[in-house]
Every structure is written in C-alpha cells, then in structure tokens.
C-alpha angles and dihedrals in degrees: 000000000000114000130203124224117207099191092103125102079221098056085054100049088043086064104025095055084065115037097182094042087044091057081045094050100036091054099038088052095031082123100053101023113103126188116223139144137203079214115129112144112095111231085034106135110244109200095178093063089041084061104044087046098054085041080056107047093041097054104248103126125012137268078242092057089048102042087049090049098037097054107319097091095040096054097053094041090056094044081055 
C-alpha cells in the first residue's frame, strides 16, 4: 500500500538521469506511482511533464503508463 510522489525535483532527476531504468520503473509502479508539483507560477519550466511526455510520444511507456501516473492513480486513490 506505499505510494510514490514525483513532485520532487528529486523524483525527476532520479528518472530522468536514466531513460531506459525510469520506462522500467514507470511501468513496473504504474499502479503506485502519482504526478504533482509544488509548481504554481504560470511560465515555471516543468521538466517532469516534459519527460513523460517525451516517454509518451516516443512510445516508451503507454498511454496507459502515462494516463495511470499522470491522474489515473490519484484519482482513484482519492475516491478511495
């Protein structure tokens, strides 16, 4: 029942300093893994979205990955 938060600056550097460990790990943990940001200022770079998305669009991990990661998992988490 443990969770993962990628908001952290930590969480993105973690993945994105390994392309090929973060698609193993993103799709091993798509059930437990959750997107946020402590981001609030419009115009603030967002690195974490700019690598799923590129993960996504290139085909390394599914639209189903990214859809659980992106809200999927929080949503149902929350509805809980």
């Amino acid at each position: 029942n443990l969770h993962g938060d990628l908001s952290a600056g930590s969480g993105c550097n973690a993945l994105t300093r390994d392309r090929d460990y973060a698609v193993k790990f993103l799709t091993e943990f798509q059930d437990r893994l959750l997107f946020g940001t402590d981001i609030c200022a419009p115009g603030t770079p967002t690195p974490l979205v700019d690598f799923l998305l590129e993960l996504r669009t290139a085909g390394a991990i599914s639209e189903v990955v990214f859809q659980k990661v992106a809200r999927g998992n929080a949503e149902r988490l929350l509805a809980g």
